[in-house]
C-alpha atoms as one frame of an Amber mdcrd trajectory, in Angstrom:
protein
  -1.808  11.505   5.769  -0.657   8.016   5.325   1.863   7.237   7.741   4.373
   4.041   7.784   6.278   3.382  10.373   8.874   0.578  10.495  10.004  -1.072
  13.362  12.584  -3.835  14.421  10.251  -4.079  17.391   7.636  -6.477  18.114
   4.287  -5.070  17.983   0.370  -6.480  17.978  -1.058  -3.640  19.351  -1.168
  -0.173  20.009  -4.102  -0.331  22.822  -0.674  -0.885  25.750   1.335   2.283
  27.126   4.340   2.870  25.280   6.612   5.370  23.514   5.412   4.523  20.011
   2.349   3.382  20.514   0.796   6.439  22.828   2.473   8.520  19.682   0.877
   6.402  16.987  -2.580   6.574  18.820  -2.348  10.348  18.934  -1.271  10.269
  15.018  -4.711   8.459  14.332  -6.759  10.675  17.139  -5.739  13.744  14.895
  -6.831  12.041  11.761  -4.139  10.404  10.326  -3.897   6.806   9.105  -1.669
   4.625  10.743   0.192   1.491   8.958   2.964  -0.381  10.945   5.529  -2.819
   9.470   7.040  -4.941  12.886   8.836  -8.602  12.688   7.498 -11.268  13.929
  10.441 -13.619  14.627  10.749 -17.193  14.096  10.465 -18.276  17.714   6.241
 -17.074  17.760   5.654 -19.772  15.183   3.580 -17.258  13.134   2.671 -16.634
   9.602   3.202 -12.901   7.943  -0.002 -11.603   9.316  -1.975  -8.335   9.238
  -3.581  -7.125  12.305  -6.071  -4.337  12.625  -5.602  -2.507  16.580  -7.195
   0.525  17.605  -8.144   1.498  13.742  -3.724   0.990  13.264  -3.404  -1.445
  10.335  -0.232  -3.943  11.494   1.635  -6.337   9.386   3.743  -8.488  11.126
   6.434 -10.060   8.868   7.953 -13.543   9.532  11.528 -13.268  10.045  14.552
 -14.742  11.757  14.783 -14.885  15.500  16.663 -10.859  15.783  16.509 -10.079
  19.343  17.792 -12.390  22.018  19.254 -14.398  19.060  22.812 -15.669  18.508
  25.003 -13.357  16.471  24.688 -15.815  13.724  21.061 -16.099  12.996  20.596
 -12.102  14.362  23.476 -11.458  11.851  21.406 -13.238   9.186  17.883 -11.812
  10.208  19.261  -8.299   9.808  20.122  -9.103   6.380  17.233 -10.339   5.574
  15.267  -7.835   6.810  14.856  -5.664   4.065  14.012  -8.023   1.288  11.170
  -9.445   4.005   9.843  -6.030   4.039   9.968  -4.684   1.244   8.223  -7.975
  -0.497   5.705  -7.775   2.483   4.456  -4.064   1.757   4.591  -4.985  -1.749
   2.529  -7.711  -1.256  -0.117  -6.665   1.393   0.020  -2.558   0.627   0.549
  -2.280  -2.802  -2.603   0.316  -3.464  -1.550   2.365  -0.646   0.460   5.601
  -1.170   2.281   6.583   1.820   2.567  10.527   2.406   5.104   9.949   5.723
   7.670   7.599   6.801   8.230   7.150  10.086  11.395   5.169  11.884  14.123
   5.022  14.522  16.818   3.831  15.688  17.909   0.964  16.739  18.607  -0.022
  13.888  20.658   1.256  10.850  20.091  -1.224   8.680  16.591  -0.439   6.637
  18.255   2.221   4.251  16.829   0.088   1.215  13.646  -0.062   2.106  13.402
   3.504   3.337  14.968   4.407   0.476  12.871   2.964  -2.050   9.461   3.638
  -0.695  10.438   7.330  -0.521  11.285   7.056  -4.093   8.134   4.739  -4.747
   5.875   7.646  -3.014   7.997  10.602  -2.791   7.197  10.394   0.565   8.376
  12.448   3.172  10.791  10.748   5.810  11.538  11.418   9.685  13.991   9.733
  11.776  13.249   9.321  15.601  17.071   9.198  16.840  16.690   6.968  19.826
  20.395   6.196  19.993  23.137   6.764  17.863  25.384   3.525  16.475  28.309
   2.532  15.768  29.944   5.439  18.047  28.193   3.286  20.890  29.424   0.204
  20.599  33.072   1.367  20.091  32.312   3.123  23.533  31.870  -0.080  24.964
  34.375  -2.079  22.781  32.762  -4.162  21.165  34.921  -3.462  18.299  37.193
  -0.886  17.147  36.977   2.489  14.995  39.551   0.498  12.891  37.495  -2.232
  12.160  35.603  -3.564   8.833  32.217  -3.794  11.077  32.616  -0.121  11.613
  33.449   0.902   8.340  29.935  -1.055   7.306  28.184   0.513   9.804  29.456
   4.164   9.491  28.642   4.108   6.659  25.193   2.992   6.642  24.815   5.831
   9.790  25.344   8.583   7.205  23.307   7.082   4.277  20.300   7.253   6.471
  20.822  10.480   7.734  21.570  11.283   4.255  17.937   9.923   2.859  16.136
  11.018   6.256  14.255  14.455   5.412  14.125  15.531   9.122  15.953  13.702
  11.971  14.288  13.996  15.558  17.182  13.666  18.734  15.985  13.372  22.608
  18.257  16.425  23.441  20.086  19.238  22.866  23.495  16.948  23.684  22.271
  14.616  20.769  22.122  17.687  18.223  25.263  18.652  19.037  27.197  15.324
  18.682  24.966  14.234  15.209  26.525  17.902  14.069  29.919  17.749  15.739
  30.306  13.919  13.716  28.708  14.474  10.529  29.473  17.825   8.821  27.447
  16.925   6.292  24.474  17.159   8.197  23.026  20.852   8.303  21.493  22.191
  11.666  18.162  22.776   9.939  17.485  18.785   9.282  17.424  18.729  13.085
  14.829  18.968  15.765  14.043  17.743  19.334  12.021  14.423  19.383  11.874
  13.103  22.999  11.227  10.312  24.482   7.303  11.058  25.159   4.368   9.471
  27.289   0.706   9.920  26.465  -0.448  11.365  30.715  -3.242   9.376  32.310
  -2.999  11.160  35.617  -1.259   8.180  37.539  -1.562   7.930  41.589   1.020
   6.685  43.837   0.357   4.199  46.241   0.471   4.036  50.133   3.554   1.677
  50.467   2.184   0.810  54.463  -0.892  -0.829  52.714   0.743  -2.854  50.080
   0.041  -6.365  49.757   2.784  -6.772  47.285   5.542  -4.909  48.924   4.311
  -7.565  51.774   4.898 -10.479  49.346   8.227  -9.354  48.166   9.698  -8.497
  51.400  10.072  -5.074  50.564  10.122  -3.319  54.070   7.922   0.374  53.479
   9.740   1.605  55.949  12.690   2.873  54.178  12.755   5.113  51.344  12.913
   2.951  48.689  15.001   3.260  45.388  14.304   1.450  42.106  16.039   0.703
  39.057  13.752  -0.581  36.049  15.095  -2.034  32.705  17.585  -3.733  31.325
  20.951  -4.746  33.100  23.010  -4.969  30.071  26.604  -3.958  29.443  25.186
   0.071  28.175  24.367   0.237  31.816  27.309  -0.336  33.557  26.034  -2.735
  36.451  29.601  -3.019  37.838  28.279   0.324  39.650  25.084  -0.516  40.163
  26.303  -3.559  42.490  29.167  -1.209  44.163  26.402   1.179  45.338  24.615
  -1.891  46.572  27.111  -3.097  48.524  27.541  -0.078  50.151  24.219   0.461
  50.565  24.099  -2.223  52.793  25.817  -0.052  55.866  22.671   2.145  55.471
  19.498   1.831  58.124  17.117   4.193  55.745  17.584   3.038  52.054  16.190
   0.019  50.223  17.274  -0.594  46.261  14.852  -2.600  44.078  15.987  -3.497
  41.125  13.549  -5.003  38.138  14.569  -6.639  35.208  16.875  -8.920  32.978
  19.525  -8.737  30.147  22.911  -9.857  29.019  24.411  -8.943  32.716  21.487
 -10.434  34.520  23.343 -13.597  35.449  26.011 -11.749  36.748  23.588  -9.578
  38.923  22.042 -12.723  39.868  25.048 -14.353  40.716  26.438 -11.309  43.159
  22.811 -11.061  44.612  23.181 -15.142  45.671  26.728 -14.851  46.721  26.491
 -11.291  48.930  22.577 -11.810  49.627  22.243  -8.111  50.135  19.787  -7.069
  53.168  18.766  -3.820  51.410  18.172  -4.917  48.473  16.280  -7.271  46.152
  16.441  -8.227  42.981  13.496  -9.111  40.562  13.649 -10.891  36.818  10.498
 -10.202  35.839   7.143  -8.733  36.826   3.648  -8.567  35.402   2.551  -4.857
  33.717   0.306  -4.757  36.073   2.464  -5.378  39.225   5.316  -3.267  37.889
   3.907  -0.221  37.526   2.222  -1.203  41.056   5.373  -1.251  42.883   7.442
   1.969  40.875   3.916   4.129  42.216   4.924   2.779  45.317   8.852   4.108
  45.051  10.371   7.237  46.329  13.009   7.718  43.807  13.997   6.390  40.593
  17.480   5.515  39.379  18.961   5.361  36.089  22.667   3.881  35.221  24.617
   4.090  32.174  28.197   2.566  31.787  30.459   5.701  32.211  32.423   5.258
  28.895  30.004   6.580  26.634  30.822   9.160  24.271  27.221   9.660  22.842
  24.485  11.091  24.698  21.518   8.779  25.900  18.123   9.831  26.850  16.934
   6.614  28.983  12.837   6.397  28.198  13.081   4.709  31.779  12.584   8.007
  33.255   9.046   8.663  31.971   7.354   6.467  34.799   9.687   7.843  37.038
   8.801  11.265  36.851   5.288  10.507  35.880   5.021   8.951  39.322   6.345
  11.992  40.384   9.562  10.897  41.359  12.649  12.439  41.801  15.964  10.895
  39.749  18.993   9.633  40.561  21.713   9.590  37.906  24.842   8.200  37.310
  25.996   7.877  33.921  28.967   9.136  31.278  30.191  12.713  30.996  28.509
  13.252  27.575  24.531  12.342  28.092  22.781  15.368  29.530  19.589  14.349
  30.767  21.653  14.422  34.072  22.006  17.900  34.124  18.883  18.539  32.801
  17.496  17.174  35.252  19.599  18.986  38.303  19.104  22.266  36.184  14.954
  21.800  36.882  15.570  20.315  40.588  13.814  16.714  39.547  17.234  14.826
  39.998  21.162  14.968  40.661  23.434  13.391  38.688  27.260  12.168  39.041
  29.358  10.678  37.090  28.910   6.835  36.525  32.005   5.161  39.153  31.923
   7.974  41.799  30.907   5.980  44.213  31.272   8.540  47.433  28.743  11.312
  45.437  26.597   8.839  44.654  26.199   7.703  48.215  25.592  11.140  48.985
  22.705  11.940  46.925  21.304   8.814  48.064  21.880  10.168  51.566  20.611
  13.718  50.729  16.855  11.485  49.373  16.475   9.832  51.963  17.019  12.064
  54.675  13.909  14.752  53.747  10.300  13.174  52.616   9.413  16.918  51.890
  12.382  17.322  49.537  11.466  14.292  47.408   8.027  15.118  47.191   9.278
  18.763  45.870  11.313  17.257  43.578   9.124  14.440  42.049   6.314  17.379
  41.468   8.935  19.137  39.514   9.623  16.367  37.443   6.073  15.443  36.691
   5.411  19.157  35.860   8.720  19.440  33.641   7.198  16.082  31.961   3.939
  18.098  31.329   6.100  20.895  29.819   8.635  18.896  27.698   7.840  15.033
  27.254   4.459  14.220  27.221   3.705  12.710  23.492   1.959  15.987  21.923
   5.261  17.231  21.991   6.439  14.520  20.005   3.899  14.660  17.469   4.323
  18.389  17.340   8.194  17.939  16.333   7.667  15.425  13.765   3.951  17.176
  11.750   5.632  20.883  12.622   8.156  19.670   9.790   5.181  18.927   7.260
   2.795  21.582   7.088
């Protein structure tokens, strides 16, 4: 088949580890031709370009700056989008016929030009549900259920699950609430889609030989925790500091926390005011030097700001468990990868704000090296069993045969 897939995501390659690209490479391994449509904003300087990567054909279209951008130009950009890539397909792709469309979410906001290349091709589309908007950001209050901006967005929600043939959701707690909020939506139109990592039989590493836990003043010693993405307000990192804080009447436990986002200064800020002795904070870190130090980790944590009504399904956790990890989790009533997790013994999970449990599981990791070990093996075997990317591509071609 001919498969498009659309993306508000940057991407030059598929050759790097990643959810869509270790699914994309597995689309082309089992014969399938692979044709990406990904912006290329305004900051890079760059020209609409195509770009041929591990036999993936990729045309990056000039647009506005979208990510990282004020809401002005973003606003714009988003707007734009469509006409940019529809004329951009047109222009570069217009003796291809596409048999599959492939897309997720974030964001809402391609409708037209999903829309009119299924027409175009009577192609066949599929919806990778990675989160589910507006309902999120009237969790967090950005604005209201009331509002015009909802209204807009609502609506474009249910047109694309309206014009989406199949729709793939992470879990079992996202089927539920896409059913549960749009009646419209029959149970058959839905499958599970997860978050999904090609395997390549990752080691850990011996933190008491570790020139870089040496440089960073990371003592291997103590069982060391680490959070790894953004620290933004979906995460909640009110919390995240709390159990820092108290953390730091602890002898055993060391948090590392990697990454940036829209709360990073005020992460930043606490870090330079409290300077935390069991802890560090890190903006940024090479590929190569990340996934050095998570090997080097005993367990993995994952936050998410504990007014969420919609379930999430972090992707964070895939190096996590991959590294054979087990999982910490604090996050809102409604996402279940929590008690997914607890159910197959490769994490616990507490509500995000609950402060003393938290503590607790913290205490109940670090007290038992045999425990975690049992635990991360768990995980990585439950990853074998239910998120590596064949299962993925399974869910999405078992709709198409």
């Amino acid at each position: 088949m001919n498969i498009l897939f659309l993306t508000v995501s940057r991407i030059t390659s598929i050759v790097n580890k990643g959810i869509y690209s270790d699914l994309l490479r597995l689309f082309i391994k089992n014969g399938h031709s692979i044709y990406v449509v990904s912006p290329t904003e305004r900051r890079y300087g760059e020209k609409t370009r195509l770009i041929d990567s591990n036999e993936a054909k990729i045309l990056n279209v000039k647009t506005l700056n979208i990510q990282k951008a004020n809401y002005i130009e973003k606003g714009i950009g988003m707007l734009l989008l469509e006409s940019q890539y529809m004329f951009a397909i047109n222009r570069y792709w217009k003796d291809v016929n596409f048999d599959l469309i492939l897309y997720s979410t974030p964001p809402i906001t391609l409708n037209g030009v999903i829309s009119q290349l299924k027409k175009k091709y009577n192609a066949y589309t599929y919806l990778m549900l990675k989160d589910i908007f507006p309902q999120n950001a009237v969790d967090l209050e950005f604005f209201s259920k009331t509002s015009l901006l909802y209204k807009m967005f609502r609506r474009k929600e249910k047109r694309l699950y309206q014009i989406s043939d199949y729709i793939g959701c992470t879990s079992p707690g996202n089927i539920e609430f896409v059913l549960k909020h749009n009646k419209e939506v029959v149970a058959s139109k839905l499958n599970i889609c997860p978050n999904s990592v090609e395997l390549q039989g990752l080691e850990r590493g011996d933190k008491n030989k570790s020139k870089l836990l040496k440089r960073l003043m990371i003592p291997p010693t103590k069982t060391l925790f680490i959070y790894g993405g953004n620290l933004g307000k979906p995460q909640g990192v009110n919390f995240l500091l709390q159990v820092i804080e108290k953390n730091e009447f602890r002898q055993d436990s060391f948090i590392i926390v990697v990454g940036g986002g829209t709360d990073y200064p005020i992460v930043r800020a606490w870090y330079d005011k409290y300077k935390p002795k069991n802890s560090v904070l890190i903006s940024y870190l090479p590929k190569t030097e990340y996934d050095e130090i998570v090997s080097l980790c005993d367990v993995g944590l994952v936050f998410l700001d504990r007014r969420f009504t919609v379930p999430n399904t972090p992707s964070r956790i895939l190096p996590y468990m991959e590294y054979k990890m087990p999982i910490l989790f604090a996050t809102d009533a409604a996402t279940d990868v929590g008690q997914i997790a607890e159910a197959n013994n490769f994490g616990l999970w507490t509500v995000s704000g609950n402060l003393t449990q938290f503590m607790d599981m913290i205490q109940y990791m670090s007290e038992n090296e045999g425990r975690r070990k049992s635990m991360g093996e768990a995980g990585y075997q439950f990853l074998k069993d239910n998120y590596t990317v064949e299962h993925s591509y399974r869910a999405i071609m078992e709709r198409f045969k």
